[in-house]
ZATORRO-726785 format. One record per residue (C-alpha): residue in one letter; residue number from 1; x, y, z. Coordinates in nm, 2 decimals. Layout:
BEGIN
res:A n:NUM X:X Y:Y Z:Z
...
***
This chain:
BEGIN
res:X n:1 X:-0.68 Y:0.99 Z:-0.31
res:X n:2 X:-0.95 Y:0.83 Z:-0.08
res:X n:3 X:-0.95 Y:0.46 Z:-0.05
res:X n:4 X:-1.13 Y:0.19 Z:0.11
res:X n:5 X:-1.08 Y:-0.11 Z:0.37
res:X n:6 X:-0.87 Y:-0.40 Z:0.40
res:X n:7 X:-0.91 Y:-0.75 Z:0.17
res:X n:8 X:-1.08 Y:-0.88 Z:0.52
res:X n:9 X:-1.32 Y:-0.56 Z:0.58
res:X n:10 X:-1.42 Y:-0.61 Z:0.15
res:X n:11 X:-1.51 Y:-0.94 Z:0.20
res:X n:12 X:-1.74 Y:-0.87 Z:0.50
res:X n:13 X:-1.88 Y:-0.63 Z:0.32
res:X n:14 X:-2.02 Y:-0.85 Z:0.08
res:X n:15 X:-2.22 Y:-1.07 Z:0.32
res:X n:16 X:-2.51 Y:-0.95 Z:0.25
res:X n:17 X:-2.79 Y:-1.18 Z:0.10
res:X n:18 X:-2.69 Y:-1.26 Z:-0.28
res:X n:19 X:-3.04 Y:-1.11 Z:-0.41
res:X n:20 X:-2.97 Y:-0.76 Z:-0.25
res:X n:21 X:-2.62 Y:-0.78 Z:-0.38
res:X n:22 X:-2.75 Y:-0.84 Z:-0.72
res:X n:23 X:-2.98 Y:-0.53 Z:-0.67
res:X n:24 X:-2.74 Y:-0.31 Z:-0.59
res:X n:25 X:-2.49 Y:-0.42 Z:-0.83
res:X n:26 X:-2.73 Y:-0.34 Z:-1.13
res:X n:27 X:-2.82 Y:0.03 Z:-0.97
res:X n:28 X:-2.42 Y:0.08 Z:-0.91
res:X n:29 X:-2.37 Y:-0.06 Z:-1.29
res:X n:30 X:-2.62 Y:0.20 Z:-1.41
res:X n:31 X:-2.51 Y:0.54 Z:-1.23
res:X n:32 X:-2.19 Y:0.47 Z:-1.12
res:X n:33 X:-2.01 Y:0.29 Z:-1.42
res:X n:34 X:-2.27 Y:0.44 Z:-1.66
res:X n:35 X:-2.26 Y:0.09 Z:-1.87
res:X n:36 X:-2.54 Y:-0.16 Z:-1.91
res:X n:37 X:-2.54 Y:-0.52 Z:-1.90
res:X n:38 X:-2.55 Y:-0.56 Z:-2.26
res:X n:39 X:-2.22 Y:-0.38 Z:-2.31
res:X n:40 X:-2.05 Y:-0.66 Z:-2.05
res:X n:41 X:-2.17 Y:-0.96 Z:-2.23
res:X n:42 X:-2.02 Y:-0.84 Z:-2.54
res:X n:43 X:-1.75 Y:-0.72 Z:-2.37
res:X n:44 X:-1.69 Y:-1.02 Z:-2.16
res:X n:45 X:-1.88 Y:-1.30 Z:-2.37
res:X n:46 X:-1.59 Y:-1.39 Z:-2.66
res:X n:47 X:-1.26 Y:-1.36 Z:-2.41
res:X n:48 X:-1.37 Y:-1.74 Z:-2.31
res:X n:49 X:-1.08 Y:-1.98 Z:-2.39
res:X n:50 X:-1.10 Y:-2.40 Z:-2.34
res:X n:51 X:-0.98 Y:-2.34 Z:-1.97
res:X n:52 X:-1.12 Y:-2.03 Z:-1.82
res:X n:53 X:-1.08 Y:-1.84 Z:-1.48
res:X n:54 X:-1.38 Y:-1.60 Z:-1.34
res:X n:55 X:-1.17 Y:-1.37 Z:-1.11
res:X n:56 X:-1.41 Y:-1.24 Z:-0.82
res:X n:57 X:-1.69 Y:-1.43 Z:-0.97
res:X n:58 X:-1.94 Y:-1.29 Z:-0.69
res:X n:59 X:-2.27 Y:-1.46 Z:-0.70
res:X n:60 X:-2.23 Y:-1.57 Z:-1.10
res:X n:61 X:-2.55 Y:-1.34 Z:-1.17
res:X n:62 X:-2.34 Y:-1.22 Z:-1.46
res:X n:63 X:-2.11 Y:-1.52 Z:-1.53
res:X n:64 X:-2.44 Y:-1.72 Z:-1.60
res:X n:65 X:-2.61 Y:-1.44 Z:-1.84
res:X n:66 X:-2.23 Y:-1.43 Z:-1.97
res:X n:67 X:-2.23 Y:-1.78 Z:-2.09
res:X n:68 X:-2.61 Y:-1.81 Z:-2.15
res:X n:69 X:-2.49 Y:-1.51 Z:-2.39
res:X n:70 X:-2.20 Y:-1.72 Z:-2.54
res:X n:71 X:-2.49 Y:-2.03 Z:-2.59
res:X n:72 X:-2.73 Y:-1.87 Z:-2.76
res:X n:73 X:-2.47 Y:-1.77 Z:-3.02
res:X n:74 X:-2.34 Y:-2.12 Z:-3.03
res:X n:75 X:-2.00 Y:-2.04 Z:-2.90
res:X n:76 X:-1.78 Y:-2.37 Z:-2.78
res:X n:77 X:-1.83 Y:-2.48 Z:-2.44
res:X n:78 X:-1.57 Y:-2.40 Z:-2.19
res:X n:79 X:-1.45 Y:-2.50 Z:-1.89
res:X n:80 X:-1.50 Y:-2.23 Z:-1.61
res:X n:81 X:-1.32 Y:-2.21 Z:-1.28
res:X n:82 X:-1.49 Y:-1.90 Z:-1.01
res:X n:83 X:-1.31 Y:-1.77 Z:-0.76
res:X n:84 X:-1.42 Y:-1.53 Z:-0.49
res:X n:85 X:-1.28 Y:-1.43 Z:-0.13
res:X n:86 X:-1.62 Y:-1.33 Z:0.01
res:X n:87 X:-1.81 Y:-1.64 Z:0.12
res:X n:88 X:-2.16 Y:-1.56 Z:0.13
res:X n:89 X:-2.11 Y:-1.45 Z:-0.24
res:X n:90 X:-1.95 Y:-1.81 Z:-0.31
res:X n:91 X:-2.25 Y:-1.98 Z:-0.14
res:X n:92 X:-2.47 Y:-1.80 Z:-0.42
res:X n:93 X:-2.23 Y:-1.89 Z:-0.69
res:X n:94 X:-2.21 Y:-2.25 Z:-0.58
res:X n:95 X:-2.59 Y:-2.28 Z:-0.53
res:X n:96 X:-2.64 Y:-2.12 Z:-0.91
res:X n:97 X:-2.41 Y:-2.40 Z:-1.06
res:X n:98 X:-2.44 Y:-2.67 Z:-0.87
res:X n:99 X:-2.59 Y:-2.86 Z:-1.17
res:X n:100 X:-2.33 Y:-2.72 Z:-1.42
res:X n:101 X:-2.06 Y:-2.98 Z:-1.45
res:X n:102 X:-1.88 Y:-2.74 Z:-1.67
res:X n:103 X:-1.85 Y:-2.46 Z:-1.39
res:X n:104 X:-1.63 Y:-2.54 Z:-1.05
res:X n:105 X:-1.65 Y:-2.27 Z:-0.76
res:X n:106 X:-1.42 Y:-2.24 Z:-0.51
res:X n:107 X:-1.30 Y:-2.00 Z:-0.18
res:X n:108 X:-0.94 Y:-1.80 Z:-0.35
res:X n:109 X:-0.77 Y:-1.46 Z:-0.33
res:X n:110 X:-0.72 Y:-1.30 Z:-0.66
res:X n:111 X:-0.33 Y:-1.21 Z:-0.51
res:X n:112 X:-0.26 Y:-1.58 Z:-0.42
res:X n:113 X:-0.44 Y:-1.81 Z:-0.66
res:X n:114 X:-0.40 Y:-2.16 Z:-0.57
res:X n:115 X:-0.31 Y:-2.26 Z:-0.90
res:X n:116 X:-0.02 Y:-2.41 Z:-1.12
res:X n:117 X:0.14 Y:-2.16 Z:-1.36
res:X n:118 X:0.04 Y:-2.18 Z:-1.71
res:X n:119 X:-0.29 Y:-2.31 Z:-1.63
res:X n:120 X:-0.60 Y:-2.09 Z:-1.80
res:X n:121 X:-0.60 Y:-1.99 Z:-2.17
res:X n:122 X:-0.80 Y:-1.69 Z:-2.05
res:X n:123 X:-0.93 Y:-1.47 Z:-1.72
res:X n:124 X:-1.23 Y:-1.26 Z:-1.67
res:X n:125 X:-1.33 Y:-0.96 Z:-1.37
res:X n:126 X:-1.60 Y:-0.80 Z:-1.44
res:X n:127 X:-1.69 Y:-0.51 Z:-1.19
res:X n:128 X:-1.43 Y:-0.57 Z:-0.95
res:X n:129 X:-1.09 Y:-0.51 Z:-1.01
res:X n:130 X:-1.14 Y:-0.16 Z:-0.83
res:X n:131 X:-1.23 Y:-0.37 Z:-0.53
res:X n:132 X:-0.92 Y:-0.55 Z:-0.47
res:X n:133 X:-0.67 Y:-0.38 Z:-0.22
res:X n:134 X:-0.38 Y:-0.57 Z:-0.39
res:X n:135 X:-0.45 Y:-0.52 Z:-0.73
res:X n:136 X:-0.10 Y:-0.50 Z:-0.84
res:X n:137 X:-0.04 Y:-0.85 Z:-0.67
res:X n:138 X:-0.35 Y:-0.94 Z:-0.83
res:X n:139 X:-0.25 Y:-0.86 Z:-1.23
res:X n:140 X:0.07 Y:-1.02 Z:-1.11
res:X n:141 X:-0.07 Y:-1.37 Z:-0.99
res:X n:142 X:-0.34 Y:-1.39 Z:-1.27
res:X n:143 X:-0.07 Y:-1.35 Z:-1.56
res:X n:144 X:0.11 Y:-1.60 Z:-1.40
res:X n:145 X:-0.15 Y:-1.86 Z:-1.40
res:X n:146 X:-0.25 Y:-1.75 Z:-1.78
res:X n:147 X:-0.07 Y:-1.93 Z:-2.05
res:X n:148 X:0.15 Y:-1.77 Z:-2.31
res:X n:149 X:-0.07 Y:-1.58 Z:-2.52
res:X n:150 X:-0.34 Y:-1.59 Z:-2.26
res:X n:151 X:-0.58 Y:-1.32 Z:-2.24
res:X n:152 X:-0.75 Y:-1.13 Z:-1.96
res:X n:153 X:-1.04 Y:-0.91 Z:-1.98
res:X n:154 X:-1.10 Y:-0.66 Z:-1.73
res:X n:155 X:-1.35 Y:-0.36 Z:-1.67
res:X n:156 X:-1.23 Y:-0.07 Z:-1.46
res:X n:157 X:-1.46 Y:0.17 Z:-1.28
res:X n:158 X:-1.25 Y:0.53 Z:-1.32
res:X n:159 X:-1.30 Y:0.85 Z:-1.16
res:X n:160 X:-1.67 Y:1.01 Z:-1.29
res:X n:161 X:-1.68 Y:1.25 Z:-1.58
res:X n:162 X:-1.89 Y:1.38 Z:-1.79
res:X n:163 X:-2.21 Y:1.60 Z:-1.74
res:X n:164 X:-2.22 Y:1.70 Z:-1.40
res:X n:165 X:-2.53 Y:1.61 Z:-1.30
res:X n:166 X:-2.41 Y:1.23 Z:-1.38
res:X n:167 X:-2.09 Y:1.28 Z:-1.22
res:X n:168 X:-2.25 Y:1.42 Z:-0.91
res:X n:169 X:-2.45 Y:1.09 Z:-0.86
res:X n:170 X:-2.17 Y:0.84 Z:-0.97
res:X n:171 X:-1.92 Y:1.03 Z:-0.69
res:X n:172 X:-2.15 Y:1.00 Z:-0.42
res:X n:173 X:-2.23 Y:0.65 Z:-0.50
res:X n:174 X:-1.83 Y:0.58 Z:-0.54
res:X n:175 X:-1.84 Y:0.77 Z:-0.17
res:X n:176 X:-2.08 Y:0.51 Z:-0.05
res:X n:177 X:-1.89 Y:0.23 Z:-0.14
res:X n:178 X:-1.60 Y:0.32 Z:0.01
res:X n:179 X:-1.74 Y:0.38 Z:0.29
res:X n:180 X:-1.92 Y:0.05 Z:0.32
res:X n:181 X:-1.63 Y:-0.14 Z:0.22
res:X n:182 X:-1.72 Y:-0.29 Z:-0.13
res:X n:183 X:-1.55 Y:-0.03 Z:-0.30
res:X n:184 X:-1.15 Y:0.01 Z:-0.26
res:X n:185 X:-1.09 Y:0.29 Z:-0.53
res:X n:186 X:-1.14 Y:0.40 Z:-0.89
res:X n:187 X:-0.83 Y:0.47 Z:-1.10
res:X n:188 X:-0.72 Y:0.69 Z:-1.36
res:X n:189 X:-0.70 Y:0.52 Z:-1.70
res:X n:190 X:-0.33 Y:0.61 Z:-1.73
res:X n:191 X:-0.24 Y:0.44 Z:-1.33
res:X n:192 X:-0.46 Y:0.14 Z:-1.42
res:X n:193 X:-0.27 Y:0.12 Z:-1.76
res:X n:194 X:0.05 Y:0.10 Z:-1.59
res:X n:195 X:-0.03 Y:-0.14 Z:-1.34
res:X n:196 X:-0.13 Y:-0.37 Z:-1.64
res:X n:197 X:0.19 Y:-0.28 Z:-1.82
res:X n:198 X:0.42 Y:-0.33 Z:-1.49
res:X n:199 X:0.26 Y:-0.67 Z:-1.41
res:X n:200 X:0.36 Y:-0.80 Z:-1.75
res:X n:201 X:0.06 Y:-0.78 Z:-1.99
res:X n:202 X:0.08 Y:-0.67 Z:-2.34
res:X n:203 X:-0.24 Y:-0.40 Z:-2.42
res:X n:204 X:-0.44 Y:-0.60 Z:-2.71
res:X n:205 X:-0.73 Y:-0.36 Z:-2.71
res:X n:206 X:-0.91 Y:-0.10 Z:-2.50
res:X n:207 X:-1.25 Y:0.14 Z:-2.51
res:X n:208 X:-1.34 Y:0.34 Z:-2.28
res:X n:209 X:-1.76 Y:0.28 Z:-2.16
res:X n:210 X:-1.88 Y:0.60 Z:-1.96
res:X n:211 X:-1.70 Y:0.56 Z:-1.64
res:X n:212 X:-1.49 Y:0.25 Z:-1.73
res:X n:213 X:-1.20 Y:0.15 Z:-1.89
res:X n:214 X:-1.23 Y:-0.19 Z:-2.08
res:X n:215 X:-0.87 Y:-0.39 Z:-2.16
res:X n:216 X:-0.84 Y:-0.71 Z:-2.31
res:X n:217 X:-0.47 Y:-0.79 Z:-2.17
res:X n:218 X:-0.23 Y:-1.07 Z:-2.33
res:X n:219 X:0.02 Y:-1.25 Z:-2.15
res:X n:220 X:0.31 Y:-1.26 Z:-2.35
res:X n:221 X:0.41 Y:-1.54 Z:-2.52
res:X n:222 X:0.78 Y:-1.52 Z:-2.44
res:X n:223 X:0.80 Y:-1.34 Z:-2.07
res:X n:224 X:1.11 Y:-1.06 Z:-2.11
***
């Protein structure tokens, strides 16, 4: 299995200027994860609790369409907290809520959040838990600031299948992001599943969308 580059060499990788990252998310969305935008906010939009936590929030392109989604149905306010490692990704996100007094941003690593236990009724990363080079430290640090019961939705880009043509394209652009550094591996559902299992969550619900896997995780409420 190829892999990519360190937590250090990621975050580099994302320095580029926040409207090219937001272009090339959207193309990798489309022909390497095979989902569309609208599939995210529904995914993504409910799994808001009182006290929420945006894991690897990036620029909060699709954090604010996420709760602009959540608005327009008339879904409670929440209190959002984004984290990201990559600072010129946090510039954009600050910048994009600076007027929000709802949404804090703020410098973290999704393996060591700087947080008290038992502090966020639910957790959110969207299009990047394949990134993380720690992602079993991750699911492990996350659950641990979740309360019991919490809930963490998560969108996992796996190996391509389907049609070949389409599986051509999405490999290559996997290749690509490896090899630039935003991209530390895909996963097959059943090792992703696992690692969700071993760091402690309960499975409330999955689908799979084209070439992700989509989980809604619970913490438990009584940790065995």
């Amino acid at each position: 299995m190829t892999i990519g580059k360190t937590r250090d060499e990621i975050a580099e990788a994302y320095s580029s200027e926040p409207w090219w990252y937001d272009i090339r998310g959207f193309f990798i969305l489309t022909f390497a994860y095979n989902s569309t935008i609208g599939t995210q906010m529904r995914f993504f939009g409910p799994n808001f609790g009182p006290e929420h936590l945006e894991v690897a929030c990036g620029t909060g392109t699709l954090l604010e369409m996420v709760l602009g989604w959540r608005r327009r149905r008339k879904l409670p306010q929440v209190k959002v907290t984004g984290i990201d490692y990559a600072p010129s990704m946090l510039a954009g996100a600050k910048k994009r809520f600076a007027k929000d007094p709802q949404v804090h941003v703020q410098h973290a690593d999704a393996a060591d959040l700087p947080f008290a236990d038992n502090t966020f009724d639910t957790a959110n990363i969207a299009n990047s838990i394949h990134c993380f080079p720690t992602v079993d430290g991750a699911l492990r640090d996350i659950r641990r600031v979740l309360k019991p019961g919490g809930t963490l939705a998560a969108n996992v880009l796996l190996y391509p299948s389907g049609f070949a043509p389409l599986r051509w394209i999405a490999q290559k652009i996997n290749d690509w992001g490896i090899r630039k550094g935003i991209l530390y591996s895909p996963f097959e559902q059943s090792q992703i599943c696992s690692k969700m299992l071993a760091a402690g969550y309960e499975i409330a619900s999955e689908f799979k969308s084209g070439n992700t896997w989509n989980v809604i995780a619970r913490k438990p409420l009584q940790m065995r």
